[in-house]
Backbone as ProteinMPNN parsed JSONL, in Angstrom:
{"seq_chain_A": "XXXXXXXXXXXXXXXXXXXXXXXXXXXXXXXXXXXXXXXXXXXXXXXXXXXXXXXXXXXXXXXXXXXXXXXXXXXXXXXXXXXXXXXXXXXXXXXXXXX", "coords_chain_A": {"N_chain_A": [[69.581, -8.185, -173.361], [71.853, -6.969, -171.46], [72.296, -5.295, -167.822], [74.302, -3.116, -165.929], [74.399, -2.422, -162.828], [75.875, -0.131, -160.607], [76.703, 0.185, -156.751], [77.1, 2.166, -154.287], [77.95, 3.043, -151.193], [77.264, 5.012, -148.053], [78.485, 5.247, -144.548], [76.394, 6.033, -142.498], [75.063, 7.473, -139.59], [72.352, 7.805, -137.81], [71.522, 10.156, -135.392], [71.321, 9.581, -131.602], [68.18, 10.717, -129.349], [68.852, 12.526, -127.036], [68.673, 12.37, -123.058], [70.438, 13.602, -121.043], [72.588, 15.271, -119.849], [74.283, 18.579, -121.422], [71.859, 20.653, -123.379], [72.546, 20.857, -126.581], [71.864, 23.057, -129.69], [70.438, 21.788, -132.631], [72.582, 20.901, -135.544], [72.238, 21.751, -138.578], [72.923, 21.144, -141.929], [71.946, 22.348, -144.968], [71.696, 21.511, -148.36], [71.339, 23.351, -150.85], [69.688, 24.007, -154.089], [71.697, 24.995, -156.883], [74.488, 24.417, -156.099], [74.535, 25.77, -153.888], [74.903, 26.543, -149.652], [73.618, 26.245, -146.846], [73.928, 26.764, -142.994], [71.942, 25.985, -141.161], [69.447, 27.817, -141.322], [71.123, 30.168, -142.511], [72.737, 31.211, -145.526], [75.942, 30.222, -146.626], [78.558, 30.855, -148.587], [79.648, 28.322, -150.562], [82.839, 27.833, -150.559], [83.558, 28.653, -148.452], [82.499, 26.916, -146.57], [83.694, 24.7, -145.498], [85.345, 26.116, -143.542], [83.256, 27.462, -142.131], [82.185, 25.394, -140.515], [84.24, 24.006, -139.069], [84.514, 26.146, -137.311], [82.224, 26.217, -136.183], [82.142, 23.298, -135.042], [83.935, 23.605, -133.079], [84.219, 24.045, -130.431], [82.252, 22.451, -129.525], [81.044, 19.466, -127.42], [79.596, 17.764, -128.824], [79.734, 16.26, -131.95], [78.3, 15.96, -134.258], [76.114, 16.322, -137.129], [73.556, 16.947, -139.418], [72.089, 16.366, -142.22], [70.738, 17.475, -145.203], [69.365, 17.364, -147.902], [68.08, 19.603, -150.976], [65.557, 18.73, -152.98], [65.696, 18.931, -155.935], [68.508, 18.754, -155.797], [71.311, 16.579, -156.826], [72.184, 13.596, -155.625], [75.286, 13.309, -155.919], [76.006, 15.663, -155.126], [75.09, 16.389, -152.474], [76.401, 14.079, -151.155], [78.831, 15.375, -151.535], [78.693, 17.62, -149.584], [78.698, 15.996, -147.083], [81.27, 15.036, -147.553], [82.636, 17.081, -147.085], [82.307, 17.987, -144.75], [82.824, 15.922, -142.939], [85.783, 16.253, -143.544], [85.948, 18.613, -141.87], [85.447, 17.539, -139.528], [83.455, 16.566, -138.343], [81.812, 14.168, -136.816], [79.514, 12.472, -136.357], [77.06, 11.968, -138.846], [73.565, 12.66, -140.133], [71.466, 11.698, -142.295], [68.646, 13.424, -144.046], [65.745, 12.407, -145.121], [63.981, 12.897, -148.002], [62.36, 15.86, -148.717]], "CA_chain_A": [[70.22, -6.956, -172.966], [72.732, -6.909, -170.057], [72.935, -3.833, -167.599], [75.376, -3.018, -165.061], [74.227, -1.627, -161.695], [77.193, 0.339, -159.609], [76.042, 0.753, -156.12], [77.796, 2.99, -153.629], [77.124, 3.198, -149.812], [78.043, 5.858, -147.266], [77.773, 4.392, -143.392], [75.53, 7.222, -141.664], [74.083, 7.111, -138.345], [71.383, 9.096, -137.264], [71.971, 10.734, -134.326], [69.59, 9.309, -130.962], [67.501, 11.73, -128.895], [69.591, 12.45, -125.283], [67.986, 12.841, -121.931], [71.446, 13.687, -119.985], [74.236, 16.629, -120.136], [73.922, 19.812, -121.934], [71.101, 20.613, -124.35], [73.289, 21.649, -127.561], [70.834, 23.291, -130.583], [71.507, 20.83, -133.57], [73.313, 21.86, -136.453], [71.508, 21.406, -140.086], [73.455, 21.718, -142.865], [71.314, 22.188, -145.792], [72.357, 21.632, -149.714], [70.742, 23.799, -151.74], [69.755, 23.965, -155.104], [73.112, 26.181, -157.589], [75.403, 24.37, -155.486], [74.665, 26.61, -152.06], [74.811, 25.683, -148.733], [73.13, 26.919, -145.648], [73.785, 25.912, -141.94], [70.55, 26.483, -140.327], [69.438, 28.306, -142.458], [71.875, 30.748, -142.98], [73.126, 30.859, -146.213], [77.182, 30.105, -146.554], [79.19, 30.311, -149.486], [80.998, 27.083, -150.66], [84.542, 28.114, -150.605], [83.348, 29.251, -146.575], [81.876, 25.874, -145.386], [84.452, 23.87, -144.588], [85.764, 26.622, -142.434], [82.356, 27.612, -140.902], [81.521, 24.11, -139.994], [85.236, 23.662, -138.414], [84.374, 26.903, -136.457], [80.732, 25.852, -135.385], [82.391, 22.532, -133.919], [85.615, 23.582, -132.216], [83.78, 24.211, -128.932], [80.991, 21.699, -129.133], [81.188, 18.074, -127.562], [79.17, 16.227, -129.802], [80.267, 16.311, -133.446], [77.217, 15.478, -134.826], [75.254, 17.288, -137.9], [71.949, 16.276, -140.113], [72.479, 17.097, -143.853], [69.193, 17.637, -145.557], [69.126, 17.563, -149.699], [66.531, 20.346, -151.675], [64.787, 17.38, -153.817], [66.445, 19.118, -156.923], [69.836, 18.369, -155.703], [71.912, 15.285, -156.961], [73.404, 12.821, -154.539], [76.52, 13.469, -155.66], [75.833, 17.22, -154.04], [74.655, 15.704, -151.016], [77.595, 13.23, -151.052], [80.1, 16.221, -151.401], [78.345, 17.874, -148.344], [78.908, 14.783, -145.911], [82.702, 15.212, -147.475], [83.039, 18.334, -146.253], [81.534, 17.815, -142.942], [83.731, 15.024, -142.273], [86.908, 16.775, -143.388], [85.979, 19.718, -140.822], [85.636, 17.668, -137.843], [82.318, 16.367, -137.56], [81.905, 12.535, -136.44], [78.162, 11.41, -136.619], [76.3, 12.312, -139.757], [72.607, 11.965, -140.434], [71.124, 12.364, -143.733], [67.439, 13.914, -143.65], [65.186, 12.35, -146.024], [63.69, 14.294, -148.617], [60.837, 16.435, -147.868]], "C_chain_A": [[70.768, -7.136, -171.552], [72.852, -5.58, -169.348], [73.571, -4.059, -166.614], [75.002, -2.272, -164.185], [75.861, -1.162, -160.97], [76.145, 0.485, -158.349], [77.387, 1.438, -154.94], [77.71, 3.126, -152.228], [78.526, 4.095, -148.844], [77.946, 5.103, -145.745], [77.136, 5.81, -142.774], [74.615, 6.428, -140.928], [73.307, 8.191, -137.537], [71.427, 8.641, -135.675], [70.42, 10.548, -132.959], [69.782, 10.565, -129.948], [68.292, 11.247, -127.107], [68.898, 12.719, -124.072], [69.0, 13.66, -120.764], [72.151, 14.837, -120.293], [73.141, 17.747, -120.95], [73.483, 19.731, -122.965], [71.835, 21.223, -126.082], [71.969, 21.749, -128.901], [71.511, 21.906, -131.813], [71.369, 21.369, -135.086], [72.852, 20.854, -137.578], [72.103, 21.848, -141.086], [72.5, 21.096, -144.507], [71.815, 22.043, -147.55], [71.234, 21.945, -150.955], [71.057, 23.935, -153.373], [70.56, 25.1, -155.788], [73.958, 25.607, -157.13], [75.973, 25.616, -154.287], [74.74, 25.794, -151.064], [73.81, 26.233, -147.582], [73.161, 25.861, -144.211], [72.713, 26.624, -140.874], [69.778, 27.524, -140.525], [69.691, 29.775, -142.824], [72.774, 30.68, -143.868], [75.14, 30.654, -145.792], [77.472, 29.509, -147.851], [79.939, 29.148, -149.552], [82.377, 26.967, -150.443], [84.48, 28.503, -149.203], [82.889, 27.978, -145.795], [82.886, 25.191, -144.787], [84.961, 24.723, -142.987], [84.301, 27.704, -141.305], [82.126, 26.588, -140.259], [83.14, 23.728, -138.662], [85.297, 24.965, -136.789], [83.234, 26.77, -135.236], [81.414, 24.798, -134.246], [83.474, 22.231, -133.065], [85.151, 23.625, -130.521], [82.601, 23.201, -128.485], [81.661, 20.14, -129.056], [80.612, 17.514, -128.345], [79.51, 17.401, -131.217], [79.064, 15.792, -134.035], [76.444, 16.821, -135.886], [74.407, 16.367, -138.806], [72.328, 17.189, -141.485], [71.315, 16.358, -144.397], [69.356, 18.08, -146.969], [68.124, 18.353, -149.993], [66.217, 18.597, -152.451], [65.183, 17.931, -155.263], [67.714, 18.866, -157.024], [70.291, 16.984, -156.546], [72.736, 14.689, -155.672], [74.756, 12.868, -154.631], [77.014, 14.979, -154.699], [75.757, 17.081, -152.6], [76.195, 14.921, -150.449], [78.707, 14.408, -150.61], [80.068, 16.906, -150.441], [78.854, 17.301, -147.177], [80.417, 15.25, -145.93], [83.326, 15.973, -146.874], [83.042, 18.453, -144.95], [82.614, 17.043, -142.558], [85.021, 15.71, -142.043], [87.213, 18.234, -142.469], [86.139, 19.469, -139.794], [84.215, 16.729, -137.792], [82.215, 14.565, -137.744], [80.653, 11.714, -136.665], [77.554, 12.112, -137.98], [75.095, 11.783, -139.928], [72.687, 12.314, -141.67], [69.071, 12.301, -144.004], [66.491, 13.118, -144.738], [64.307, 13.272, -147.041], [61.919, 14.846, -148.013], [59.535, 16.14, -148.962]], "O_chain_A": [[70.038, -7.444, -170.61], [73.404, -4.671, -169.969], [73.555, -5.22, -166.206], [75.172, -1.102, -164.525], [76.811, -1.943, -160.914], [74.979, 0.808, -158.575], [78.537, 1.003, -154.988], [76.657, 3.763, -152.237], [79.755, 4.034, -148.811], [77.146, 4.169, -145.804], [77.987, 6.7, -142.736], [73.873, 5.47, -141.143], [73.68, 9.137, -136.843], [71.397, 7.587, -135.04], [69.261, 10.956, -133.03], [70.799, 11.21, -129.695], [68.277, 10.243, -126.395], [68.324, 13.789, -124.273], [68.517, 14.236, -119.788], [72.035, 15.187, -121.468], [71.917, 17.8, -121.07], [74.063, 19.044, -123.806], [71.271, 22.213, -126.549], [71.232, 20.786, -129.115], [72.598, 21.33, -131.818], [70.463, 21.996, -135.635], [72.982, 19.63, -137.595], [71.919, 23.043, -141.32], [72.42, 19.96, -144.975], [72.59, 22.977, -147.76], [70.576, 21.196, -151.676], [72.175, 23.97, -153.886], [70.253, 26.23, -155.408], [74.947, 26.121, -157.654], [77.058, 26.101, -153.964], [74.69, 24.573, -151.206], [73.021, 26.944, -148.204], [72.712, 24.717, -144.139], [72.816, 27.548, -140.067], [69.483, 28.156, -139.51], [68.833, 30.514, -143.305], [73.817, 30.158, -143.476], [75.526, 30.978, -144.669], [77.101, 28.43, -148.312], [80.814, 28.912, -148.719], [82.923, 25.905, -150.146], [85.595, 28.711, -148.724], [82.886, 27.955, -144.564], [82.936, 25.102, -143.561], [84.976, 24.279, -141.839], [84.4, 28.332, -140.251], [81.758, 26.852, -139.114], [82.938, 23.249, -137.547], [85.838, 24.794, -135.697], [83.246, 27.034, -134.034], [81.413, 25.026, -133.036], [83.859, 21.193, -132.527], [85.855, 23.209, -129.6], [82.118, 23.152, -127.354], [82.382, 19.599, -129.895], [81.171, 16.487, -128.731], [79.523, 18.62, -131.389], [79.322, 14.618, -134.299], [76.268, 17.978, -135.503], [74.607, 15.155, -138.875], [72.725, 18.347, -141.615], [70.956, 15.193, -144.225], [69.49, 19.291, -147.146], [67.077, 18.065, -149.413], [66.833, 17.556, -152.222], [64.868, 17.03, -156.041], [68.217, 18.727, -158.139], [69.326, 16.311, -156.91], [73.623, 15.197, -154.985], [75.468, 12.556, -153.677], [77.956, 15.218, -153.943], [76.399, 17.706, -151.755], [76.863, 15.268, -149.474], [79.33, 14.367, -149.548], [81.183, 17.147, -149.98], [79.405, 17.986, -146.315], [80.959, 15.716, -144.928], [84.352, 15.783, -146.22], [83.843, 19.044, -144.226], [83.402, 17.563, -141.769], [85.493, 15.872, -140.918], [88.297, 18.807, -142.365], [86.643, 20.209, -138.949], [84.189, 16.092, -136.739], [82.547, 13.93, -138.745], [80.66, 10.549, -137.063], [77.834, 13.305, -137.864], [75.062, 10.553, -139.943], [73.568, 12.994, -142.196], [68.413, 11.265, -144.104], [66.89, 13.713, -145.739], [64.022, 14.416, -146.685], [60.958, 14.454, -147.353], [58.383, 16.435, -148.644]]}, "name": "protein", "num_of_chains": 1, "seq": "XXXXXXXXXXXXXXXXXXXXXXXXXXXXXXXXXXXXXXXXXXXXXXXXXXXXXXXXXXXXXXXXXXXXXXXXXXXXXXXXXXXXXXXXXXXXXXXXXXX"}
């Protein structure tokens, strides 16, 4: 029997701990289970994230956010999260391990 692995890779870099400049809170975008979202944990409809997340980081120097999967999610959910994030603006991405 022959099988066929696909594998896929995102580059994510978790974000290091600063001692210098201004303390900014850090922004958690969560992917909840239905296909919800919540950024910190305030829920936000889907058809609203891209443009809350583009609002959150119009004034903030670092571009950085932590995207955190429920453990019911699929990676492709997770995946489509990051997408979003990116296409809003945001530059570093972590990705939280599951809880």
């Amino acid at each position: 029997m022959l099988a066929l692995t696909v594998q896929r890779m995102i580059a994510v870099q978790l974000p290091e701990q600063r001692t210098d400049g201004p303390n900014t809170p850090s922004i958690v975008l969560e992917v909840l289970p239905g296909g919800g979202y919540a950024i910190n944990r305030e829920p936000v409809r889907p058809a609203d994230l891209a443009a809350r997340l583009r609002a959150i980081y119009a004034g903030r120097p670092d571009k950085i956010i932590l995207v955190r999967g429920d453990p019911s999610v699929t990676y492709q959910e997770v995946i489509h999260a990051i997408d979003v994030a990116r296409g809003a603006g945001v530059a570093v991405i972590g990705v939280s391990p599951g809880r």
